[in-house]
C-alpha positions in Angstrom: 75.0 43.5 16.8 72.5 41.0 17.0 69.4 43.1 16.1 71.0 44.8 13.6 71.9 41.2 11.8 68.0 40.3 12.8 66.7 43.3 11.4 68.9 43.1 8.0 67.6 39.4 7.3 63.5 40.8 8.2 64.5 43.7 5.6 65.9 41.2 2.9 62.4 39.2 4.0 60.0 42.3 3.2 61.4 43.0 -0.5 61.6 39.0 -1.7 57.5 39.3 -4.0 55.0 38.2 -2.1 54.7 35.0 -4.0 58.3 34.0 -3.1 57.1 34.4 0.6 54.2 32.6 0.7 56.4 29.5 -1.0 59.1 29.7 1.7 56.4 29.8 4.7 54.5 26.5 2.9 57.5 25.0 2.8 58.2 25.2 6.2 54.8 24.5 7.2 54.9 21.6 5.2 58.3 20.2 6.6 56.1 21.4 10.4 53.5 19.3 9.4 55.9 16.5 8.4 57.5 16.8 11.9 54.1 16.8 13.9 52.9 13.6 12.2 56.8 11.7 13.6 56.5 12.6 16.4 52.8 11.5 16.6 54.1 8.4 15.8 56.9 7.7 18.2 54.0 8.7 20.8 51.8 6.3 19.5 54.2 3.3 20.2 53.3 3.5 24.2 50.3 6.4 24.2 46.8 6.3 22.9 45.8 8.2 20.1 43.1 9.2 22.8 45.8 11.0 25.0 47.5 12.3 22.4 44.9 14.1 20.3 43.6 15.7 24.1 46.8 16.7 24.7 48.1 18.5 21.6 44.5 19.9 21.6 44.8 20.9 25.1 48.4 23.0 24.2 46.8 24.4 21.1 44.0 26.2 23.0 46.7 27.7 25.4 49.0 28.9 22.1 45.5 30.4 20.5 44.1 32.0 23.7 45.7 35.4 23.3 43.5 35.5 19.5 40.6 33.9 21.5 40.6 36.3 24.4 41.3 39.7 22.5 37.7 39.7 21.2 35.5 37.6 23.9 33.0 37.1 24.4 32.7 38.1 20.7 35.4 35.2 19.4 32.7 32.8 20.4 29.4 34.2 18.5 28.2 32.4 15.9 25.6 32.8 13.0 25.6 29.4 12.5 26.3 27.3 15.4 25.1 24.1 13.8 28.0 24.7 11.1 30.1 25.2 13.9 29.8 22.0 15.6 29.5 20.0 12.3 33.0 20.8 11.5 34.0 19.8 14.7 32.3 16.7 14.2 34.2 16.0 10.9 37.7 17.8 12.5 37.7 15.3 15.2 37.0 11.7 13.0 39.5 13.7 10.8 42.4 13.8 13.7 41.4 10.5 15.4 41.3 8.0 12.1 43.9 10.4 10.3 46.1 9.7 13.8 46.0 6.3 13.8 47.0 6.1 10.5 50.0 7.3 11.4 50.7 5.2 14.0 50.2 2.1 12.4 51.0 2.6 8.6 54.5 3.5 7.1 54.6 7.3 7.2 54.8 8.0 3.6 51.7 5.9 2.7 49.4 7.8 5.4 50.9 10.9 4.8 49.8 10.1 0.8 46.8 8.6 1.4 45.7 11.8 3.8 46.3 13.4 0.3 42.8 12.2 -1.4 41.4 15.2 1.0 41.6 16.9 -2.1 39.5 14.4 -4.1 36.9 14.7 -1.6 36.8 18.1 -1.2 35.4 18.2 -5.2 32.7 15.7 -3.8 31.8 17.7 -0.7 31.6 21.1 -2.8 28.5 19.2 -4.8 26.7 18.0 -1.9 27.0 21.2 0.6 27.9 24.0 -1.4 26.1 22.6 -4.8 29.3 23.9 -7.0 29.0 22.8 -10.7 31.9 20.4 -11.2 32.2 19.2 -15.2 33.9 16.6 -16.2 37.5 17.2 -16.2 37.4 17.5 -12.5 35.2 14.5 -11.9 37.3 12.6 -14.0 40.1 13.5 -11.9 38.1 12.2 -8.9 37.8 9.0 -10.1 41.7 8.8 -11.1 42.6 9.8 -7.7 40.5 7.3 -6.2 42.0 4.3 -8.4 45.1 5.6 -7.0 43.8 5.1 -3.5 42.5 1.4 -4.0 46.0 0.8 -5.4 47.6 2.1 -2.0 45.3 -0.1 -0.3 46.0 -3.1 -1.6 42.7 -4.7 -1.2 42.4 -9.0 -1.5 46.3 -8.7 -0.4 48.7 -9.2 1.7 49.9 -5.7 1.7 46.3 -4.3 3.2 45.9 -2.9 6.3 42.1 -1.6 7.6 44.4 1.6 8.6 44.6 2.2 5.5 40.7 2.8 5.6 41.3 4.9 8.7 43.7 7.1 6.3 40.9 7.6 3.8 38.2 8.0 6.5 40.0 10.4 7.6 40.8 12.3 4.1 37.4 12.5 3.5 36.3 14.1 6.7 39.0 16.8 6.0 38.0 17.0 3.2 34.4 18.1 4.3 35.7 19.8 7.2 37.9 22.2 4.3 33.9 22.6 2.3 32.7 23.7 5.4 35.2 26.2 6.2 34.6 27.8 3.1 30.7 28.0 3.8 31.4 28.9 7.3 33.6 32.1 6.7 30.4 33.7 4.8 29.1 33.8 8.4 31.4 33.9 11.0 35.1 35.7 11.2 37.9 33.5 11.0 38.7 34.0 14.8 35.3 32.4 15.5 36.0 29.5 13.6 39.6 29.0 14.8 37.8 29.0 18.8 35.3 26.5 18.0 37.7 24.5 16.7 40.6 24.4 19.0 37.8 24.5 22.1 35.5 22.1 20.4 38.0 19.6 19.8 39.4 19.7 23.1 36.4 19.5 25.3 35.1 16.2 22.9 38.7 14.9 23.9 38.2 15.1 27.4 36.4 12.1 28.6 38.3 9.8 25.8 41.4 11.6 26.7 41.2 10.8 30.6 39.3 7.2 29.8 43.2 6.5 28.0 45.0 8.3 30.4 48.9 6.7 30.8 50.7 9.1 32.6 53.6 9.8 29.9 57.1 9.5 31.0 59.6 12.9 30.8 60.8 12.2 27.5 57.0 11.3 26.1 56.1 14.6 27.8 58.8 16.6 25.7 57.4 14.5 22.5 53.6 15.7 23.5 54.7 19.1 23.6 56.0 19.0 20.8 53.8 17.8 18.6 51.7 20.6 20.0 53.6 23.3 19.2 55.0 22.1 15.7 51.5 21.7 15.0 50.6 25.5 16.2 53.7 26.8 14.6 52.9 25.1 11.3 49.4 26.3 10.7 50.7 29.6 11.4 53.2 29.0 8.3 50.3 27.9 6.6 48.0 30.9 7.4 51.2 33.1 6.2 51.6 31.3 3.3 48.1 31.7 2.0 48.1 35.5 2.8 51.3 35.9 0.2 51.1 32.9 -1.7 48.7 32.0 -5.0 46.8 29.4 -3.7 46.8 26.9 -6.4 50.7 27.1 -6.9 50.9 26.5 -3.1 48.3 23.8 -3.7 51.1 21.7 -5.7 53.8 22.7 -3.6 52.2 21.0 -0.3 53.0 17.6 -1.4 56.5 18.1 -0.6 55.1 16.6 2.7 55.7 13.2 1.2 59.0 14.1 0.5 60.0 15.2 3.7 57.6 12.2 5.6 59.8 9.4 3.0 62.8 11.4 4.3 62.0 10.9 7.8 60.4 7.0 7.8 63.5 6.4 5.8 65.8 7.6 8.9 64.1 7.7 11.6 61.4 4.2 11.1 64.0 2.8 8.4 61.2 2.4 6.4 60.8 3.3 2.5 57.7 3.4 -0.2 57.8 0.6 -2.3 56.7 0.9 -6.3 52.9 0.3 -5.6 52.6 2.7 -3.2 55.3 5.6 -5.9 52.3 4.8 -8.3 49.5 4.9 -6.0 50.9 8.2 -5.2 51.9 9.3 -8.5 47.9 9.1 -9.4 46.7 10.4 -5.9 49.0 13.6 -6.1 48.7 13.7 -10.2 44.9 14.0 -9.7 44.7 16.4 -6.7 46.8 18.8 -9.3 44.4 18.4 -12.2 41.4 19.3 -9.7 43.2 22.1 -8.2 44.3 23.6 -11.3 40.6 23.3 -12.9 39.0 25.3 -10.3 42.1 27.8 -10.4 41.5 28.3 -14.2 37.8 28.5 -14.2 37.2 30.8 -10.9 39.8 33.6 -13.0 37.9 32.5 -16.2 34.6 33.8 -14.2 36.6 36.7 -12.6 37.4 38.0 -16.2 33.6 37.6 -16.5 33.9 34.9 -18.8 31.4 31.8 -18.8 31.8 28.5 -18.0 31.3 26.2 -15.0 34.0 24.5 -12.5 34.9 21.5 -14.2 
């Protein structure tokens, strides 16, 4: 009885259009995501951000080794291997500054201000992929980044140098995403998902052990989980992206902030006040614009039309 229930829901699954799919798997992945970054922070109250990154690190390796081990020693050759270990350069300020964010700040302003990864990604496009960007998206840019001085609240009470982490860490995912792109013209997405989880890990090991606490059972549970909702939501995310339109997913992934205002609200009993609403309003407003330019203007070149990503 039960597999015939479970096979009725995967059938009504395989006839919803792909687009409908790829909306429900980013919005799970985005309430994963939303999950991963709580628990991070009810971990950071007695862990180090250290420990925590080597050990959600350490359980992501052991959920990707089946996709790792399948094709190896092939998973692990690169064309460019400098690439490689750049991005896992940028992945790891990323996670470590983006992490401590967390921690420290209200989880709806990190959660936003990890958002201007999208303004960055437009800079990082010019510099290492040498896109054409006109002036509708750098305009954009410079919006989003007003929003992000607003959030931060400099000369003021309100400011916090974690707020700086946040952005630090935006803008090395943001490179991290530019090199991604470069990368898969090399290297099959297998080989980049290796270096990363392995890379990652093995730069966490000596910081890791340095910050060793041995967690107690309950912080253990918390570890592991943040491991696997973290596996299990990228997965949403790759699944998402293989239905989904990638611009409309785009806008729908800042339902994170709902669900991280949600959660601060009852779980940290904390709440976004108006500056950091209209901080966001601009931050999110702006990554939309830039997203939906370079959506317009790729399909524009794909109909063979002229014109430039602006």
């Amino acid at each position: 009885m039960q597999d015939l229930t479970r096979q009725l829901y995967l059938n009504r699954f395989s006839d919803l259009p792909d687009s409908t799919k790829g909306v429900l798997f980013l919005l799970v992945a985005a309430l994963g995501f939303s999950v991963m970054v709580a628990l991070l922070k009810v971990a950071g109250e007695n862990l180090h951000v250290a420990q925590i990154l080597f050990v959600r690190q350490a359980g992501m390796v052991v959920m990707a080794l089946p996709a790792i081990l399948t094709n190896f020693p092939g998973s692990l050759r690169t064309r460019r291997l400098d690439l490689q270990l750049t991005r896992v350069g940028f992945a790891l300020v990323a996670m470590l500054f983006g992490f401590s964010a967390v921690i420290h700040m209200p989880l709806a302003d990190a959660v936003t201000l990890g958002f201007a990864k999208g303004l960055f990604v437009t800079v990082f496009a010019v510099l290492i992929l040498q896109e054409q960007v006109g002036p509708y998206r750098w305009g954009a840019v410079v919006v989003g980044l007003i929003g992000v001085v607003v959030m931060l609240r400099p000369g003021t009470e309100g400011f916090s140098v974690y707020g700086i982490y946040a952005v630090v860490g935006a803008a090395c995912a943001g490179a991290v995403m530019v090199i991604i792109r470069l990368l898969s013209r090399y290297d099959h997405p297998n080989t980049i998902l290796a270096y990363q989880s392995l890379g990652v890990g093995i730069a966490m090991l000596i910081p890791g052990v340095y910050f060793w606490k041995w967690p107690t059972p309950v912080e253990w549970a918390i570890l592991i989980g943040i491991a696997c909702v973290s596996y299990l939501a990228q997965l949403c995310n790759i699944y998402a992206h293989k239905w989904g339109e990638a611009s409309m997913l785009a806008s729908l992934d800042y339902t994170r902030l709902l669900y991280a205002t949600l959660i601060g609200w009852l779980v940290f009993e904390t709440f976004p006040d108006a500056i950091t609403w209209m901080g966001a309003g601009v931050i999110i407003g702006a990554s939309i614009l830039t997203v939906y330019r370079e959506h317009k203007l790729k399909r524009a070149s794909g109909l063979g039309l002229p014109g430039q990503f602006s």
